[in-house]
C-alpha positions as CSV (number, residue, x, y, z in Angstrom):
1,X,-197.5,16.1,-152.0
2,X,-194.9,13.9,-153.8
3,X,-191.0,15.2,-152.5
4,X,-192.4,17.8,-150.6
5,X,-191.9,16.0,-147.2
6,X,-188.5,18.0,-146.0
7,X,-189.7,21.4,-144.8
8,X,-186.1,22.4,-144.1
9,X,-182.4,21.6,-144.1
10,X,-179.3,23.3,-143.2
11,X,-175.4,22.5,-143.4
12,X,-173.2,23.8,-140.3
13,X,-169.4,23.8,-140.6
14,X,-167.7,24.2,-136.7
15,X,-165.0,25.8,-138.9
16,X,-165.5,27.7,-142.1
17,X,-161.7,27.6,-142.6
18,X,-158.9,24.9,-141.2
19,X,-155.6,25.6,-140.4
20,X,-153.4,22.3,-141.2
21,X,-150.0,22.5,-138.8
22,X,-146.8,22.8,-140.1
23,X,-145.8,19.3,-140.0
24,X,-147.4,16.8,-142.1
25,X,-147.3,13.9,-139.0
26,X,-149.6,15.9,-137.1
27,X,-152.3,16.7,-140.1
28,X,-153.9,12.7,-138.9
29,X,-155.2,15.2,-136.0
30,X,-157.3,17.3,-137.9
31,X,-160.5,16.6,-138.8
32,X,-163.7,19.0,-140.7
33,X,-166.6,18.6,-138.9
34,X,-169.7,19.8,-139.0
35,X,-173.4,18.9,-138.9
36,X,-176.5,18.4,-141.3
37,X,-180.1,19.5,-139.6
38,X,-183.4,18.0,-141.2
39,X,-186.9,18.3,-140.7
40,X,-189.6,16.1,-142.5
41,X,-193.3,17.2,-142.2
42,X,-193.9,13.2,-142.5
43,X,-192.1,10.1,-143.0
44,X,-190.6,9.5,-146.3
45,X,-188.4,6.7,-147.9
46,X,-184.8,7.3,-148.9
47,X,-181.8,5.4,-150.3
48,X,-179.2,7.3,-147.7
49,X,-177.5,10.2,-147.1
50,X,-174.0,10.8,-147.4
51,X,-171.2,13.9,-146.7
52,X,-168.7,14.5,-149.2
53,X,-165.2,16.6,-149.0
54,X,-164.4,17.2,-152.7
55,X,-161.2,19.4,-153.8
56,X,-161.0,20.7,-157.5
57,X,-158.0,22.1,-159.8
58,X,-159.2,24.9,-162.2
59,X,-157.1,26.1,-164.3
60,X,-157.1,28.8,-167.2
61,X,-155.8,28.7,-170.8
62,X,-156.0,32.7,-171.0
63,X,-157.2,32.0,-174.5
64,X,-154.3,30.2,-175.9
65,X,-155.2,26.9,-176.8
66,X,-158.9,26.6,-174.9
67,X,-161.3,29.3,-174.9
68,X,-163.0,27.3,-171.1
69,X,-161.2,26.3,-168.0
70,X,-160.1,22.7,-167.4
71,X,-161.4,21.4,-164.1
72,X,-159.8,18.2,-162.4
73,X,-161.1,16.5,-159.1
74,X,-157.5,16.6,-156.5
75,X,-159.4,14.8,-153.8
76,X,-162.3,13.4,-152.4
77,X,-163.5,11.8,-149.6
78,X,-166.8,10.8,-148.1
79,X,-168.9,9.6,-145.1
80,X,-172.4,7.9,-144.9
81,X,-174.8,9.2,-142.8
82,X,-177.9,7.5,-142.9
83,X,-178.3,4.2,-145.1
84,X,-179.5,0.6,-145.2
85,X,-177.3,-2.6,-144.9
86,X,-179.4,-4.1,-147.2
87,X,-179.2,-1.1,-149.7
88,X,-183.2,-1.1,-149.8
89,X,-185.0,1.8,-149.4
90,X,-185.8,2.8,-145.8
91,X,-188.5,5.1,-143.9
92,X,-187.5,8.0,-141.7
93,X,-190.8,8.9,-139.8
94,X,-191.7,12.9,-139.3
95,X,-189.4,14.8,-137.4
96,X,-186.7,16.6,-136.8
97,X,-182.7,14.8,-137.5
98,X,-179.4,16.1,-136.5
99,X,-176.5,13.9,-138.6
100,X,-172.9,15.0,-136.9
101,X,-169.8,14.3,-139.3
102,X,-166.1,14.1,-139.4
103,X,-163.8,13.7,-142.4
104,X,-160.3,13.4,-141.8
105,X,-157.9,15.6,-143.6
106,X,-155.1,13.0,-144.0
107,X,-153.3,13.1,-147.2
108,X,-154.8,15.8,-148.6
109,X,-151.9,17.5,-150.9
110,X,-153.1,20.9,-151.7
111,X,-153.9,24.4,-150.2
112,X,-157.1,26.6,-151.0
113,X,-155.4,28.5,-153.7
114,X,-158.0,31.8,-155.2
115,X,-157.5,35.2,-155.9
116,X,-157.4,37.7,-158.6
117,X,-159.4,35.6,-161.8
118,X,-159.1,32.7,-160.7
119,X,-159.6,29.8,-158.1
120,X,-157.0,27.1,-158.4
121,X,-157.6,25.3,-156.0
122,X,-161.2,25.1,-154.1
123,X,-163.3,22.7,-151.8
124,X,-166.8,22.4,-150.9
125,X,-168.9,19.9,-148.5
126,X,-172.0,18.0,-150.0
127,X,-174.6,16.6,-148.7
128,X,-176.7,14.3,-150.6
129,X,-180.1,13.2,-149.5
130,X,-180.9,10.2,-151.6
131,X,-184.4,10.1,-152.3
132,X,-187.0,7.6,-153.3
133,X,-189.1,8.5,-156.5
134,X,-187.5,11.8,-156.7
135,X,-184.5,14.0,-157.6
136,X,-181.6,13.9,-155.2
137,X,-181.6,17.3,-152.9
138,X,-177.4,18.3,-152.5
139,X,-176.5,21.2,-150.1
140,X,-173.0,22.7,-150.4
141,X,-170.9,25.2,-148.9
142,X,-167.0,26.1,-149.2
143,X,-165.1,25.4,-146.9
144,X,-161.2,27.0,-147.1
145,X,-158.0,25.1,-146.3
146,X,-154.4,26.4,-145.4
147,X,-151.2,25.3,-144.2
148,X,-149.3,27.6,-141.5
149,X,-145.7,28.1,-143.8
150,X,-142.5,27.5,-142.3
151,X,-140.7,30.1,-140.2
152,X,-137.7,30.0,-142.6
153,X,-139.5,30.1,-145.9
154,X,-138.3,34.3,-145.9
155,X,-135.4,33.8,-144.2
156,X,-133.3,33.9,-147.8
157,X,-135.3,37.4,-149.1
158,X,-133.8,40.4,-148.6
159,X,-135.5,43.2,-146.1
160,X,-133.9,46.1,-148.2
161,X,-132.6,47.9,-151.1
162,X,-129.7,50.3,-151.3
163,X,-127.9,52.2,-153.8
164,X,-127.1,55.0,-156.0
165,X,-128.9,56.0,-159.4
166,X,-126.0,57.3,-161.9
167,X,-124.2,59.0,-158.7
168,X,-126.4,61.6,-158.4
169,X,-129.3,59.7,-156.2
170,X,-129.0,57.7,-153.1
171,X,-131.6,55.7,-151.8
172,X,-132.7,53.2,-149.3
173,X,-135.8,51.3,-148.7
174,X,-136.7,48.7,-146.2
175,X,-139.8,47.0,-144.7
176,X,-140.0,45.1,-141.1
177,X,-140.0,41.7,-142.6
178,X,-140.8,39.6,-145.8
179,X,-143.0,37.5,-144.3
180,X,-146.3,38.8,-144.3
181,X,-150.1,37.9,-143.6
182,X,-153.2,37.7,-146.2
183,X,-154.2,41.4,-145.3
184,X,-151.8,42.5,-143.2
185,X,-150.4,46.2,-142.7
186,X,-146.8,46.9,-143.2
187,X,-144.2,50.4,-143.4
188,X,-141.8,50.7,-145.9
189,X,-139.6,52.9,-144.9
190,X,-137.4,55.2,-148.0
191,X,-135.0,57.8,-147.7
192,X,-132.8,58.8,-150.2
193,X,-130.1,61.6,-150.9
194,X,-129.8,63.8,-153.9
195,X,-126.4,64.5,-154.6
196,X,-126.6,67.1,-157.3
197,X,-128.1,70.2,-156.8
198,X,-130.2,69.9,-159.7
199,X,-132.2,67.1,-159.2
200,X,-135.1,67.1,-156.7
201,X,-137.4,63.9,-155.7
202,X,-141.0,64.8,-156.3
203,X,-142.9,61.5,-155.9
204,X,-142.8,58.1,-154.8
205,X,-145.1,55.2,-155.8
206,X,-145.5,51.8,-153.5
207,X,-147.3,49.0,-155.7
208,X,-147.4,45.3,-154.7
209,X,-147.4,43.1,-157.9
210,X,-148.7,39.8,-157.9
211,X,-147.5,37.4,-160.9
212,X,-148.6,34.2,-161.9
213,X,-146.3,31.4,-164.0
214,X,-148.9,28.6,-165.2
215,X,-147.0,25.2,-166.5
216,X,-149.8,23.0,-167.8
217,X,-149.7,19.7,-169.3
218,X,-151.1,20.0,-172.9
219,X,-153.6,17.9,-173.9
220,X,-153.2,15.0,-176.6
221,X,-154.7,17.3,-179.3
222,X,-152.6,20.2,-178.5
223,X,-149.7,18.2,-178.2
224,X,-149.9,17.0,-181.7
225,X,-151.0,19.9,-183.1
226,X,-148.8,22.3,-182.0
227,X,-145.8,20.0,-180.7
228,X,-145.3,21.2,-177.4
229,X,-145.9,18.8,-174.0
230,X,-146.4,21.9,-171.6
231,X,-148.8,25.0,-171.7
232,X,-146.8,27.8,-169.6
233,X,-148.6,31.6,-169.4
234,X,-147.7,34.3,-167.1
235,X,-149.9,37.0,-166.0
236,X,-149.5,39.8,-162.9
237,X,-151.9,41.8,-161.2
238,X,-151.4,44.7,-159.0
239,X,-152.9,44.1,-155.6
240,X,-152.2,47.5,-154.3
241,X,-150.7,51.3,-155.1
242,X,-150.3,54.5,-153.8
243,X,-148.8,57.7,-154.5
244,X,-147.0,60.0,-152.2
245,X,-146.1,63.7,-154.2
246,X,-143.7,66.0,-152.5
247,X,-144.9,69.7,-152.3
248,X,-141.9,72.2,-152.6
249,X,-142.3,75.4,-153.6
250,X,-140.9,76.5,-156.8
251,X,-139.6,73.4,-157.3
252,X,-136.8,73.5,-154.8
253,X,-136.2,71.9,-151.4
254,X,-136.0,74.0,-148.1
255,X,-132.4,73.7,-147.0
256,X,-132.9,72.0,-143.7
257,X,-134.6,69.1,-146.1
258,X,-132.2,69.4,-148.5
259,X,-129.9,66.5,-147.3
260,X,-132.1,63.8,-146.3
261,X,-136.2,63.0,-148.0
262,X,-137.4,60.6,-146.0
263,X,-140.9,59.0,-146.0
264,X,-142.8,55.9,-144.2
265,X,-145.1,54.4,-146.4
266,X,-148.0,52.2,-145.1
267,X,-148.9,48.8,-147.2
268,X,-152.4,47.7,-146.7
269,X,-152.8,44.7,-148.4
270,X,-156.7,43.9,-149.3
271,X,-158.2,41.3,-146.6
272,X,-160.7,39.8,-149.7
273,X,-159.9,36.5,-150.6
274,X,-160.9,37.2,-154.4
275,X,-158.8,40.7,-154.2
276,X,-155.0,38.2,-153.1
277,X,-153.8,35.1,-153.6
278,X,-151.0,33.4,-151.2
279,X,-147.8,32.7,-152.0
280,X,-147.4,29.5,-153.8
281,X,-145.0,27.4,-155.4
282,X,-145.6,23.8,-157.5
283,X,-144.5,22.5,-160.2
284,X,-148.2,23.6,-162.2
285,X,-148.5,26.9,-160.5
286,X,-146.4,29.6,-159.3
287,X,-147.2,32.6,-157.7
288,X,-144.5,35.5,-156.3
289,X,-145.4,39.1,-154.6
290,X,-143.0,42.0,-154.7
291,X,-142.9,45.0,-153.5
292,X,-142.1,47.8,-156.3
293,X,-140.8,51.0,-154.9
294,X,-140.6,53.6,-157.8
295,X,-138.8,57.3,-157.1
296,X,-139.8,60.2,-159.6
297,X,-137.2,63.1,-159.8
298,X,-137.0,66.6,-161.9
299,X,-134.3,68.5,-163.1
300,X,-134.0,72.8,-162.3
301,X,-136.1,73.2,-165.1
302,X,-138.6,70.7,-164.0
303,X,-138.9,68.7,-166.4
304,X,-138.9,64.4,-165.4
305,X,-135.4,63.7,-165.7
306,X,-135.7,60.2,-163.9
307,X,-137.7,57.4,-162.7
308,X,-136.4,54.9,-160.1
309,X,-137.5,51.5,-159.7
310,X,-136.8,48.9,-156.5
311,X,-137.9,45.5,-156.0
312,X,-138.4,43.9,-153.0
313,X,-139.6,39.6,-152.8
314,X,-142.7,39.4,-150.2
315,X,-143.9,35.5,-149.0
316,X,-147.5,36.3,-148.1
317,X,-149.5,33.3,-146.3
318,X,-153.2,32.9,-144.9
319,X,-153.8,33.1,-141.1
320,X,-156.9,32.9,-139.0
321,X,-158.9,35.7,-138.7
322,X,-161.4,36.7,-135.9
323,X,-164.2,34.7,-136.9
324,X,-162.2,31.4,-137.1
325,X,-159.3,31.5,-134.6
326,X,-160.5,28.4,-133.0
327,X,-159.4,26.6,-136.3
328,X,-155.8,26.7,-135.0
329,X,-155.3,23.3,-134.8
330,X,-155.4,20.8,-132.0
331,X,-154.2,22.3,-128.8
332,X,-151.5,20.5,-126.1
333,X,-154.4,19.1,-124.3
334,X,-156.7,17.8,-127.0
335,X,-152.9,15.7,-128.5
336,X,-152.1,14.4,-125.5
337,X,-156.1,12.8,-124.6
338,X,-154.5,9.9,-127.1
339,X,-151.1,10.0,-125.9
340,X,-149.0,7.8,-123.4
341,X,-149.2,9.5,-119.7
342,X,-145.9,11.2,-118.4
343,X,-143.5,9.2,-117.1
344,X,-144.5,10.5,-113.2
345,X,-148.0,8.7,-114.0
346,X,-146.4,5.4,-115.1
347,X,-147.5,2.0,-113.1
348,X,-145.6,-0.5,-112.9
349,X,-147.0,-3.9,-113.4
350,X,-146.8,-6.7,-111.4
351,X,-144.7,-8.6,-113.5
352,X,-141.5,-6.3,-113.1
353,X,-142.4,-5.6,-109.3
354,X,-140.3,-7.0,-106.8
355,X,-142.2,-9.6,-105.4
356,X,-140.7,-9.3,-101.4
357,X,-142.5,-5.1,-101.7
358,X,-145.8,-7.6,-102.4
359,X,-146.9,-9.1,-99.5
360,X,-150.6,-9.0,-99.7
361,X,-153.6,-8.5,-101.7
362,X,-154.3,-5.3,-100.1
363,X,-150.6,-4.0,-101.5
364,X,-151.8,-4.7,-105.0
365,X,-151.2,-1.5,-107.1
366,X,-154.6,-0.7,-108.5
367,X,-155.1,-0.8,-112.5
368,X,-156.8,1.5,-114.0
369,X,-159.2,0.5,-116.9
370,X,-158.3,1.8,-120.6
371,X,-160.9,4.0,-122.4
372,X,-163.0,1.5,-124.1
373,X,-162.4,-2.1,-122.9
374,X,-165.2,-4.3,-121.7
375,X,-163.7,-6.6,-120.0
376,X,-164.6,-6.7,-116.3
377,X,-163.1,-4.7,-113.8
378,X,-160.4,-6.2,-111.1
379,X,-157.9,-5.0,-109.1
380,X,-155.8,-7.9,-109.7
381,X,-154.1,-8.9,-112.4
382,X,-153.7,-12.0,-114.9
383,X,-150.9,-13.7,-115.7
């Protein structure tokens, strides 16, 4: 039957995500590969297949001007896998085809960017079988790409709060550091020190805000319409909370604890992709984490006599998770394949040899033949 000659297909990624290195020199290293497998029950004509890498920009109006996203294409790249130099139409006779691929990941500008409503950033890898007399068949899959940040992006936020509330609450929370992975676990320690007699600390919440800043170029209609160049909207999410309620019977403190409350509160930030975004700064798109520490208190009679509230800035970046730890990468050995040897493995040439150390052919320093050249092999060399 007509466009019923591939039985099956299937598109293989080596890495479902890619970790790009810190510095952009070494990003001509890194490569997505993968493979496309296809059977045909019989042979078929077809105009070629090709792989594409394509990155798009969504981004939401939240209902201000546009009631639908705008979606942009931020790159694109592609690679032919089968095809004709003559452009014709060719036959691939019944069988079963492995096409390997690599796409280099060179210039590419921007990170995998989704979380809560919304996915700024995304790519996906195409294939396209072109066929003959018949609809196109495109297989897709996402594919997620990160940088590592810098080790001195959190170096400026500040690991703790301290102070006192009206001089009758001290208080002090802290966390290990600001810089923290895509669903990572972290303490935050508290303590604080009521310094009137009357007031007692019965609860502490822990929430980890997320908030967006959009600044969008308006469109020509908008810009006319309402006179502005730029669309800005900010919206926050809270990624995680808990509660922690101190039980004291009849409202008061033992004495022993009456000093010092002090509490370690675990963060467990959710490891979903859809459920956290990364940190994330650009001149469109902006988005900051902090950590909100808020301290309830009651009076003698017991009624809420105060509510405390702490911010601390978190950076939190993507990092390889078990299932894709080989996408670290390219490893000491796989840079220096390419590389000059050491300069212990360094022959000299004959040219800058002293010519009384060469006194016969049999002295000749052998030359070893470069990866790839054709030309035919000697131990001597031309001048």
């Amino acid at each position: 039957m007509l466009g019923k000659e591939i039985t099956s297909y299937d598109l293989q990624l080596s890495r479902p995500c890619i970790y790009l290195p810190i510095r952009q020199q070494n990003e001509s290293w890194e490569c997505l590969s993968g493979r496309f497998c296809l059977t045909l029950a019989r042979g078929a004509p077809f105009k070629g297949i090709k792989v594409q890498l394509i990155g798009k920009m969504k981004t939401p109006r939240y209902g201000i001007f546009v009631a639908q996203e705008c979606e942009e294409v931020t790159f694109e790249r592609s690679r032919s896998l089968a095809f004709s130099k003559t452009r014709n139409a060719f036959t691939m006779p019944a069988g079963y085809y492995e096409f390997p691929f690599e796409i280099p990941l060179s210039g590419l500008r921007f990170d995998t960017l989704v979380g809560p409503k919304h996915e700024y950033y995304t790519y996906r890898v195409e294939v396209t079988v072109q066929r003959w007399m018949w609809r196109d068949l495109v297989v897709s899959q996402p594919v997620g790409i990160f940088r590592y940040p810098k080790l001195d992006v959190a170096r400026s936020m500040t690991k703790a709060v301290a102070g006192h509330s009206n001089q009758d609450l001290a208080y002090h929370f802290s966390i290990p550091d600001t810089l923290i992975p895509h669903g990572g676990t972290f303490p935050v320690d508290c303590w604080f020190v009521p310094l009137s007699k009357s007031l007692t600390v019965t609860g502490i919440t822990v929430r980890v805000i997320e908030n967006h800043e959009l600044s969008l170029p308006a469109t020509a209609a908008e810009s006319v319409h309402y006179s502005t160049h730029f669309i800005t909207s900010n919206e926050s999410h809270v990624i995680f909370e808990e509660k922690h309620d101190f039980a004291f019977d009849g409202g008061a403190l033992p004495e022993k604890d009456a000093d010092v409350q002090q509490i370690s509160m675990p963060v467990r930030l959710p490891s979903d992709a859809g459920a956290c975004s990364q940190s994330y700064s650009s001149r469109k798109i902006k988005i900051k984490h902090v950590l909100l520490v808020t301290v309830e208190c009651i009076d003698g009679a017991g009624e809420c006599v105060k509510m405390l509230a702490e911010a601390i800035p978190l950076h939190i970046y993507m990092r390889p998770t078990g299932k894709d730890k080989e996408s670290r990468g390219p490893t000491s050995n796989e840079e220096s394949s390419n590389c000059p040897p050491v300069y212990g493995e360094h022959q000299l040439d004959l040219m800058v040899l002293d010519p009384t150390e060469v006194e016969a052919d049999d002295q000749v320093p052998c030359i070893t033949m470069c990866p790839g050249y054709e030309g035919a092999e000697s131990g001597e060399a031309v001048l």
